[in-house]
C-alpha positions in Angstrom: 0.0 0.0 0.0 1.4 3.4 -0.9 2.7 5.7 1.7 0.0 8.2 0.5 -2.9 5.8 0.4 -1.9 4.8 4.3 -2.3 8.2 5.3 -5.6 8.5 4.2 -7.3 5.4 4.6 -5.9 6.0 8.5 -7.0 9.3 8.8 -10.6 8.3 7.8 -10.5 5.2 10.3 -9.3 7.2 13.0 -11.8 9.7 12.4 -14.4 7.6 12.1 -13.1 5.6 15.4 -13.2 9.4 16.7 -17.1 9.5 16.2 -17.9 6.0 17.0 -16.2 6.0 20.5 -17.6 8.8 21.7 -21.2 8.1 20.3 -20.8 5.5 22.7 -20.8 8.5 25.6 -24.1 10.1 23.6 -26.7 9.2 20.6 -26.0 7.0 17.5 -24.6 8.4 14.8 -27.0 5.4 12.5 -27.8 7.8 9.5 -31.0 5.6 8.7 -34.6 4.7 10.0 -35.1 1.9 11.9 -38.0 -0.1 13.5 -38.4 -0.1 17.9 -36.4 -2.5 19.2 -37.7 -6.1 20.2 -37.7 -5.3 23.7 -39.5 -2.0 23.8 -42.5 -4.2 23.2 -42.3 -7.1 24.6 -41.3 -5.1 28.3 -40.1 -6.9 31.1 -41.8 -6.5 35.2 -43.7 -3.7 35.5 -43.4 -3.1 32.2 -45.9 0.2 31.3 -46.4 0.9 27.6 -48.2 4.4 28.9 -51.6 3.4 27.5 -52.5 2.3 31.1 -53.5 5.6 33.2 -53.6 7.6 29.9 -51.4 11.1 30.3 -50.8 10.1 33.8 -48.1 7.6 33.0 -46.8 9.8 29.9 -46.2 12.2 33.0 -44.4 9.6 35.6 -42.1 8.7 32.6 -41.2 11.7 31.5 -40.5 12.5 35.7 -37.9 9.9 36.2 -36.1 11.1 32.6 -35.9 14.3 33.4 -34.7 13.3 36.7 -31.8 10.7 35.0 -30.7 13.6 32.4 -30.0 15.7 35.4 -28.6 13.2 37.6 -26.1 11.7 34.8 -25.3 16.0 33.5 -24.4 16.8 36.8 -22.0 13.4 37.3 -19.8 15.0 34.8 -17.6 11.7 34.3 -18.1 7.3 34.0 -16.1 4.8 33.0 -17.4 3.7 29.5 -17.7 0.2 27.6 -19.0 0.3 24.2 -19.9 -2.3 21.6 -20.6 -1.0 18.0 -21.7 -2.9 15.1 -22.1 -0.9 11.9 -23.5 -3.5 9.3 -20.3 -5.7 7.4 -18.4 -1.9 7.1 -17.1 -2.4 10.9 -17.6 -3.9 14.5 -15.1 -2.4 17.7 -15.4 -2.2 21.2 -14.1 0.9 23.1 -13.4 1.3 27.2 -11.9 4.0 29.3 -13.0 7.0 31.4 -14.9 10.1 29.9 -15.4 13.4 31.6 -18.1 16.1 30.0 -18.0 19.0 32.2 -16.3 21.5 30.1 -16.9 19.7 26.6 -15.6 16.3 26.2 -12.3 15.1 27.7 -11.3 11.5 28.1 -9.1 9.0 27.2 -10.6 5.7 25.2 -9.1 2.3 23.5 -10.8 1.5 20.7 -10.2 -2.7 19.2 -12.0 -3.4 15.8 -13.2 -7.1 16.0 -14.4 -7.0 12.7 -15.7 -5.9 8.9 -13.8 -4.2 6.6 -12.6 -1.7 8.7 -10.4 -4.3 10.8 -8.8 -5.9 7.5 -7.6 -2.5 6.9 -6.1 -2.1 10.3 -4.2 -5.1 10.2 -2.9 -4.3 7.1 -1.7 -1.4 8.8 -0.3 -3.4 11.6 -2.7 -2.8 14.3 -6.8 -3.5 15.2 -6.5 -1.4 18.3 -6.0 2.6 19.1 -5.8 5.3 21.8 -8.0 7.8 21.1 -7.7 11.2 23.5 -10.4 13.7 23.6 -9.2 17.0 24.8 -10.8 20.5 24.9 -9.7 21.9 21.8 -9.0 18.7 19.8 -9.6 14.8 19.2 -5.8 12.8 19.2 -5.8 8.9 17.7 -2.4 7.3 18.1 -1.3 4.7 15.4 0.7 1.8 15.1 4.2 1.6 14.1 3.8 1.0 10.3 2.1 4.5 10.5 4.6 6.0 12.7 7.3 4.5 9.9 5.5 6.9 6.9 5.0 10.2 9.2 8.8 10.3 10.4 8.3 8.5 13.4 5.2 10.2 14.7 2.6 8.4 16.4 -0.4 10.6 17.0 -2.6 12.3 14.2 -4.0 15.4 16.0 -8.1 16.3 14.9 -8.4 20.6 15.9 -12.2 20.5 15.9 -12.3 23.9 14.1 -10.8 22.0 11.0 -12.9 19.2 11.2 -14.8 20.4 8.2 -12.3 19.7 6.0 -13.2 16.0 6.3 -15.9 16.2 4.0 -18.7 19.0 4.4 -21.6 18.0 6.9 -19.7 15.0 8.2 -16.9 17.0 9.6 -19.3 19.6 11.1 -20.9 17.0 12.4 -18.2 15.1 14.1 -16.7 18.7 15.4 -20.1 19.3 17.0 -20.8 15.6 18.2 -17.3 15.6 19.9 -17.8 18.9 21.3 -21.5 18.6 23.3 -21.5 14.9 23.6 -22.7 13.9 27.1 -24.3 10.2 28.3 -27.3 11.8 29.0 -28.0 12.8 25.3 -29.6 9.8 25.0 -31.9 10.6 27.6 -32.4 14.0 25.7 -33.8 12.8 22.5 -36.0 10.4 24.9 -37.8 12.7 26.8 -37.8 15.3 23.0 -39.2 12.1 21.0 -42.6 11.9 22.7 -42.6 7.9 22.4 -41.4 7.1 25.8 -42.2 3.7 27.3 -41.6 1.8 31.1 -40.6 -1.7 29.4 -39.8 -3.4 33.0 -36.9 -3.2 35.8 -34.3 -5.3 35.2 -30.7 -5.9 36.6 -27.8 -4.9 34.5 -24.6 -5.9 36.0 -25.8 -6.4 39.6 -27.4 -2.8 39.6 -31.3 -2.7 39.6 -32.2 0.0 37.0 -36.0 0.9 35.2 -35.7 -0.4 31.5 -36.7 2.7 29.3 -37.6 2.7 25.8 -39.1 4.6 22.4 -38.4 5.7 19.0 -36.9 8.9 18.2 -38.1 10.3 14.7 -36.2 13.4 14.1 -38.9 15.2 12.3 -41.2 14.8 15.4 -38.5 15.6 18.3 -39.9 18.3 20.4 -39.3 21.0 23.5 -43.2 20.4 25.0 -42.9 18.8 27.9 -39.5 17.1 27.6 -38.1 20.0 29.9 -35.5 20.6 27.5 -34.9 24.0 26.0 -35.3 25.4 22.5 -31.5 26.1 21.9 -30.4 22.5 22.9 -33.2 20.7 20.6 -32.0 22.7 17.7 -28.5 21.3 18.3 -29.7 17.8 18.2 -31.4 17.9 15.5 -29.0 19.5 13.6 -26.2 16.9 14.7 -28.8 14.6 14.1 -29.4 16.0 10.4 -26.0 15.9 9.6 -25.8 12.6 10.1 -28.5 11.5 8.3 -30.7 10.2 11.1 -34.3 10.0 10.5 -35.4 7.7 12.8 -33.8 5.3 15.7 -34.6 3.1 18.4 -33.7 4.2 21.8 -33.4 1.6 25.3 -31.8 3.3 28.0 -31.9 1.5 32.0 -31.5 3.8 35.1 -30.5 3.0 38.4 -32.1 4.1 41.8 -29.8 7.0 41.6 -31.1 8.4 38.7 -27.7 7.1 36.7 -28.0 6.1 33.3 -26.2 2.5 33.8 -26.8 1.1 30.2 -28.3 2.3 26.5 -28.7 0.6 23.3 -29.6 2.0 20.3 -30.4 0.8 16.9 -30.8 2.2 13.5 -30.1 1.4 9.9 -26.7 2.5 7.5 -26.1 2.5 3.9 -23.7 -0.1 5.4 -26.6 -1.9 7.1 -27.8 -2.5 10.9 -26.0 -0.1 13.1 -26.5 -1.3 16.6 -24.0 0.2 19.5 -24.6 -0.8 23.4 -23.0 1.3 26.0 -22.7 0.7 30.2 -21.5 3.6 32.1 -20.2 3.1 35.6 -17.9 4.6 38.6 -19.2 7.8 37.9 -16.9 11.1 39.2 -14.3 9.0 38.3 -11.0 11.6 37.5 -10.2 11.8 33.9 -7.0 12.5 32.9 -6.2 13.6 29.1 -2.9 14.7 28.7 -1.7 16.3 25.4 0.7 14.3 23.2 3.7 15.3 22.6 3.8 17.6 19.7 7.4 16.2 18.6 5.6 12.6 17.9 2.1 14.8 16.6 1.0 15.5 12.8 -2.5 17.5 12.0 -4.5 15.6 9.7 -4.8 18.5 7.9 -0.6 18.4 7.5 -1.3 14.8 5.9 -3.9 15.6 3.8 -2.0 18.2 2.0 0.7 15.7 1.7 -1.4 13.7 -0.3 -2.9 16.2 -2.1 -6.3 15.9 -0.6 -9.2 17.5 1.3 -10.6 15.1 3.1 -13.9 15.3 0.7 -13.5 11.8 -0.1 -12.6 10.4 3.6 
């Protein structure tokens, strides 16, 4: 594989591993409708579907939500174990810490287990990256075979102003997603969606949490009710937008705390099913980040003019 084509098939993948990761702190980024998941009908104990007790049990859901996205907001860090699965295009699983107080900030690793995505990466002598999520800008270190076409540097360095340079609305998008992402997004576009169900309580890792579930149809998602405001709905819907989403399935489970403890949502790619579960845990937890260092750094922007790109076709 040429030295150019290296650099930009890896700057792509670590992009996209960029997005994927931290979608699993916040909402899909599944640019395609989907039907509700299996288990936002069938319910479990207690499960409510909000028909019984009319607007009343609308009301008690919508309560506890509201109650979880302020609980997990105010947290302002977990530990984080994703699982994404984005049709035959690519399947990883991501773990660390993630903090969201100021932005997001966070260190993850990120394995691909599968699709087309991991031949690549072992073709580049890896399946598995550090990705650092920093104030100002998204950091994904590479393997050695990189490191041996970029003069021995490791890193490739994402400023989120430039993000756009990716390719229009998909940079934008990414620049945005990594700069507001929070777990309780997914709450968000619940409690905006208007489809909110009680499917049951369950345990999920020896924690006893309230199963939660819906579909979110983009087109629908509003402020009435949901107790979010006007300015934040527009920015998920615009993310949303920009990626392409229409419709999704959203399962969240929260503990007696308030916590979100696990989500799972689905939707459908141009690259098929996309299905990513997360579990959050050890929330406060400190987050360290620390910055690379710039002697073993490149901006992908540096690498695409190398190879004479933009980044339109990344």
């Amino acid at each position: 594989m040429r030295s150019t084509t290296v650099r930009r098939v890896t700057v792509s993948i670590a992009a996209l591993a960029a997005l994927t990761g931290a979608a699993g702190c916040s909402s899909s980024s599944s640019p395609a409708p989907s039907s509700p998941a299996p288990s936002s009908r069938s319910g479990g104990a207690g499960a409510d579907d909000g028909s019984s007790g009319g607007g009343s049990a609308r009301t008690r859901h919508l309560t506890a939500l509201r109650a979880a996205e302020r609980s997990t907001d105010a947290a302002d860090s977990a530990r984080v174990e994703s699982t994404t699965t984005m049709g035959a295009l690519m399947s990883m699983t991501a773990g660390g810490a993630l903090g969201w107080h100021d932005g997001l900030s966070g260190t993850l690793t990120i394995t691909y287990t599968g699709g087309t995505v991991a031949d690549t990466m072992r073709r580049l002598g890896s399946t598995s990256m550090q990705a650092r999520y920093l104030p100002d800008a998204y950091y994904a270190r590479m393997g050695e075979k990189f490191a041996e076409r970029t003069g021995g540097r490791h890193w490739i360095r994402y400023p989120y102003d430039d993000l756009e340079a990716l390719g229009g609305g998909s940079g934008a998008y990414l620049r945005d997603q990594l700069r507001n992402t929070t777990p309780n997004q997914s709450v968000q576009l619940l409690l905006a969606s208007g489809d909110v169900r009680r499917a049951g309580t369950e345990k999920v890792r020896g924690r006893d949490t309230t199963h939660y579930s819906g579909t979110v149809d983009v087109a629908r998602l509003t402020a009435a009710g949901s107790g979010i405001d006007k300015r934040r709905l527009a920015d998920l819907k615009r993310q949303l937008e920009q990626a392409g989403v229409t419709t999704q399935s959203v399962d969240i489970w929260v503990d007696a705390r308030d916590l979100l403890v696990k989500k799972v949502e689905k939707g459908r790619t141009a690259t098929g099913e996309l299905t990513q579960t997360a579990y959050y845990s050890d929330y406060g937890v400190r987050v360290p980040a620390d910055r690379p260092p710039a002697a073993d750094t490149e901006d992908f922007t540096a690498l695409l003019k190398q190879q004479g790109g933009t980044g339109a076709t990344s």
